[in-house]
C-alpha distance (Angstrom), angle and dihedral (degrees) to the residues before:
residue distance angle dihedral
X1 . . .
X2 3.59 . .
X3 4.29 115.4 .
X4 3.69 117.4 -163.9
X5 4.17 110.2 -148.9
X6 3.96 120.0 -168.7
X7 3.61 143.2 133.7
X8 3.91 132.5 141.5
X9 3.81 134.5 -32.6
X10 4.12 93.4 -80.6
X11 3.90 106.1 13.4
X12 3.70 89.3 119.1
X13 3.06 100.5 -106.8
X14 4.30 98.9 154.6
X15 3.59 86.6 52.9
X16 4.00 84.8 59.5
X17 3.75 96.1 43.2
X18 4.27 87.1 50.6
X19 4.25 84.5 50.7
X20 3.55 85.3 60.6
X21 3.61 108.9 44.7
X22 3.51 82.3 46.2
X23 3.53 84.0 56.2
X24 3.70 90.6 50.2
X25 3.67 102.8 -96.9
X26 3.34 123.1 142.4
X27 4.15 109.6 -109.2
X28 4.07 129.9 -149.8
X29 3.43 110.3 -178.4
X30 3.92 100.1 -161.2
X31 4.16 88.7 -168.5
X32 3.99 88.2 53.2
X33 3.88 93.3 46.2
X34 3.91 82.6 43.7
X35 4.00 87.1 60.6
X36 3.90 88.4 43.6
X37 3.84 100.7 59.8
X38 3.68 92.9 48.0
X39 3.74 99.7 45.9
X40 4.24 115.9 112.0
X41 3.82 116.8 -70.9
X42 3.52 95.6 33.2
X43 4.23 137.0 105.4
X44 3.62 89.5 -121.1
X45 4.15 95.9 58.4
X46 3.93 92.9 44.9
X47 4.03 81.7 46.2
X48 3.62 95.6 52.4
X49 3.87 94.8 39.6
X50 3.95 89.9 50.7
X51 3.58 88.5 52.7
X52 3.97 100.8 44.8
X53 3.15 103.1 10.0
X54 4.31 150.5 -132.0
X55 3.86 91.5 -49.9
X56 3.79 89.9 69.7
X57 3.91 85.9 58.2
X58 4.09 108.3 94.9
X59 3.48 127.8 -158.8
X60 3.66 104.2 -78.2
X61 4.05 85.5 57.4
X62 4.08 87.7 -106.6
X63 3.72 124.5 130.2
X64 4.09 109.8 -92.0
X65 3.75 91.6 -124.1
X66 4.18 83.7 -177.7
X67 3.39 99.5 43.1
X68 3.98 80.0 48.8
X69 3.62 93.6 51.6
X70 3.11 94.5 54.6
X71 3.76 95.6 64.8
X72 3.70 99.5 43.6
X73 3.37 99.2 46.3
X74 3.94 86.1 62.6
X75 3.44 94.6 46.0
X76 3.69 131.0 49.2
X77 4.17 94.6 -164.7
X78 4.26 99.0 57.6
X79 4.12 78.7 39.3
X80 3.69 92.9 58.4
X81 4.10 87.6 42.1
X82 3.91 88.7 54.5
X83 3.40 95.3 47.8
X84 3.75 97.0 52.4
X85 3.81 87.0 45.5
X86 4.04 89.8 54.8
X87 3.87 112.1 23.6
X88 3.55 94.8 73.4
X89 3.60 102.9 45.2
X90 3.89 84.4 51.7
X91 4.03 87.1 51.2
X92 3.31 89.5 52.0
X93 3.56 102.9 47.2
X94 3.71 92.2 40.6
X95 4.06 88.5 59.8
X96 3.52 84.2 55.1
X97 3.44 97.3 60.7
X98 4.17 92.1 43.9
X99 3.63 91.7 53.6
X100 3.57 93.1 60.3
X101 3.85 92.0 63.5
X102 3.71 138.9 57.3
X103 3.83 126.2 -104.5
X104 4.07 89.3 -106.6
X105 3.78 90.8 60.4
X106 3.69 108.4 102.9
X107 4.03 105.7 -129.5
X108 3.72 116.5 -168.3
X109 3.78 112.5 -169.6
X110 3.73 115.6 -176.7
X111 3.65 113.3 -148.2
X112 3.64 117.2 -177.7
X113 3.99 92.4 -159.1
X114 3.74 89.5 32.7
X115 4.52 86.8 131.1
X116 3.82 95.0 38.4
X117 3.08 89.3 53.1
X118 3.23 100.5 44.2
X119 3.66 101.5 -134.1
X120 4.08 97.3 144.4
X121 3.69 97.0 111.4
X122 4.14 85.8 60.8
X123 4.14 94.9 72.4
X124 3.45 140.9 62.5
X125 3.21 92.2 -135.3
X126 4.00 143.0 7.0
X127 3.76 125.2 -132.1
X128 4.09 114.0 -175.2
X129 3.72 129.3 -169.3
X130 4.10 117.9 -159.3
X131 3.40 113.0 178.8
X132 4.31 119.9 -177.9
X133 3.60 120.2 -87.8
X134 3.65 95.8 -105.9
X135 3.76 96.4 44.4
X136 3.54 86.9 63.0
X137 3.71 106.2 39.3
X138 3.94 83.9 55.2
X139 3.40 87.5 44.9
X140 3.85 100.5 52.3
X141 4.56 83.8 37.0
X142 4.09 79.1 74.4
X143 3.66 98.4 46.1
X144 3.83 85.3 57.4
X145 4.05 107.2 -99.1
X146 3.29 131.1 131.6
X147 3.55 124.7 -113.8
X148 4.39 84.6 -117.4
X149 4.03 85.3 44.6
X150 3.56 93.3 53.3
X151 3.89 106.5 33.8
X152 4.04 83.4 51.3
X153 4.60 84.7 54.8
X154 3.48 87.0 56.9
X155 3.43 98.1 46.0
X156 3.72 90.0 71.5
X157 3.59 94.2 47.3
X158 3.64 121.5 91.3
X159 3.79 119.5 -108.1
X160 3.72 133.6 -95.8
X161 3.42 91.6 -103.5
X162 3.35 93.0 54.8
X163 3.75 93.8 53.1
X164 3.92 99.6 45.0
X165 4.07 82.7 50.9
X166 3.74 86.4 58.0
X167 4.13 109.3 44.0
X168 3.05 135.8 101.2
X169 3.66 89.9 -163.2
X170 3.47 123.5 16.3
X171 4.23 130.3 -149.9
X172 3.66 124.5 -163.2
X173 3.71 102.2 -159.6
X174 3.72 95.6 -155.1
X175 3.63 113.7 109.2
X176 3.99 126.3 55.3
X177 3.42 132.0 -63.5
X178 4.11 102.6 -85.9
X179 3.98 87.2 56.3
X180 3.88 87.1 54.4
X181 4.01 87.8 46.6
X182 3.88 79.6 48.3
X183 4.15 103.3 57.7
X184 3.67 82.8 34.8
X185 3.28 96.3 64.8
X186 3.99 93.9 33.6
X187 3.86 86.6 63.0
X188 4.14 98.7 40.2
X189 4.13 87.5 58.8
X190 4.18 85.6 52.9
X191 3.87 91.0 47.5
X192 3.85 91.0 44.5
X193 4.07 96.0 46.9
X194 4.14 82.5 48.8
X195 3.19 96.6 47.1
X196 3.03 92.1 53.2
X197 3.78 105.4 49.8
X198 3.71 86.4 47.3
């Protein structure tokens, strides 16, 4: 069974992908498998230096993926290059990992752009996580963005609306940690009695 989970920059939606492995899902992190295929030694870091160049190297010889960032954010063109550098290694690596279980195995794969991209029709099943405004602007403050870095993130997100419009089960990342654990586990004994029946 293969669960979609997204939601905005800041929603918490990591913190809902480690519920479920701890529930015994099966986790893809796209963002970590994003860091993978552009680490040294591999087609994707000689793609993304030919395309932007040595300066985006840092001293450790890895790709500056802030410095990076930084540049794509602003503009939409060297975004789109990145993206068609890195989205299908990621596809590719993530059907690696899927082929390795059976169809009963719960996968969660959290996709950040999983909606803009359009990606629904690839899962079972789609789990979102919205979170307030000012939850996640103090969230993303303690990760080290701006409030300008962050409000421009979400800016190329789709809305709330949008999301709610699109789950098939919906988180409201609001409240502390043991309601989180809660829904979590509210929505893991739905996937398991489907997944079963399948």
């Amino acid at each position: 069974m293969k669960v979609g989970l997204t939601g905005g920059i800041g929603a918490g939606k990591s913190t809902v992908a480690d519920l479920f492995s701890q529930k015994g899902a099966v986790v893809i992190r796209s963002d970590e498998l994003a860091r993978q295929v552009i680490e040294p030694q591999t087609p994707g870091f000689q793609q993304v230096i030919d395309r932007f160049g040595k300066e985006f190297v840092n001293s450790e010889g890895y790709i500056d993926r802030a410095k990076l960032a930084e540049i794509v954010f602003q503009d939409d063109a060297a975004l789109k290059d990145l993206e068609n550098i890195v989205h299908p290694l990621v596809r590719s690596k993530t059907n690696q990992i899927i082929d390795q279980h059976t169809s009963e195995t719960i996968i969660v794969n959290e996709i950040p752009l999983l909606l803009e991209k359009k990606m629904e029709s690839l899962f079972d099943f789609l789990v979102i996580v919205i979170s307030s405004e000012k939850n996640r602007l103090e969230r993303l403050a303690q990760r080290g963005l701006t409030t300008e870095q962050a409000t421009a993130r979400m800016a190329k997100q789709v809305s709330d609306d949008e999301r709610k419009a699109a789950a098939d089960f919906l988180i409201v990342n609001d409240g502390n940690l043991d309601q989180l654990e809660a829904d979590v586990e509210k929505i893991w004994q739905t996937l398991q009695e489907r997944s079963f029946k399948s």
